[in-house]
C-alpha positions, 0 to 999 in steps of 0.5 A: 407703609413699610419701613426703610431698611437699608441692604447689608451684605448677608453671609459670614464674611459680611458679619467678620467685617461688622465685627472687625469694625466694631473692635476697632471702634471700642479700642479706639475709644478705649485709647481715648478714654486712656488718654484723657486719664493721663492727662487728668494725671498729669494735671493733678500731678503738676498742681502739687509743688515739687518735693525739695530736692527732687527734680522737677516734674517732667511729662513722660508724655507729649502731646499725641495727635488727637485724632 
């Protein structure tokens, strides 16, 4: 029995596409992870008490739409 393999289009313009999807999904990932890190950062930050006189802590960041 043979195995399934699904038809892709041949050609280079085919493979440019491919490759275009595949940035785009490692910048997205990469806009997550960068995300998550700032608000581990500012979680860590907020848990330290403010040094006296100096203005409150204050999120350079709002929350972004999580897509």
């Amino acid at each position: 029995m043979a195995r399934h393999r699904p038809q892709t289009p041949a050609g280079p313009a085919a493979r440019i596409d491919i490759d275009a999807a595949l940035r785009a999904a490692h910048a997205e990932l990469e806009r997550r992870k960068a995300y998550k890190h700032l608000v581990y950062l500012e979680g860590r930050i907020a848990e330290f008490p403010p040094v006296p006189d100096d203005p409150p802590y204050v999120e350079i960041f709002p929350d972004l739409s999580k897509s």
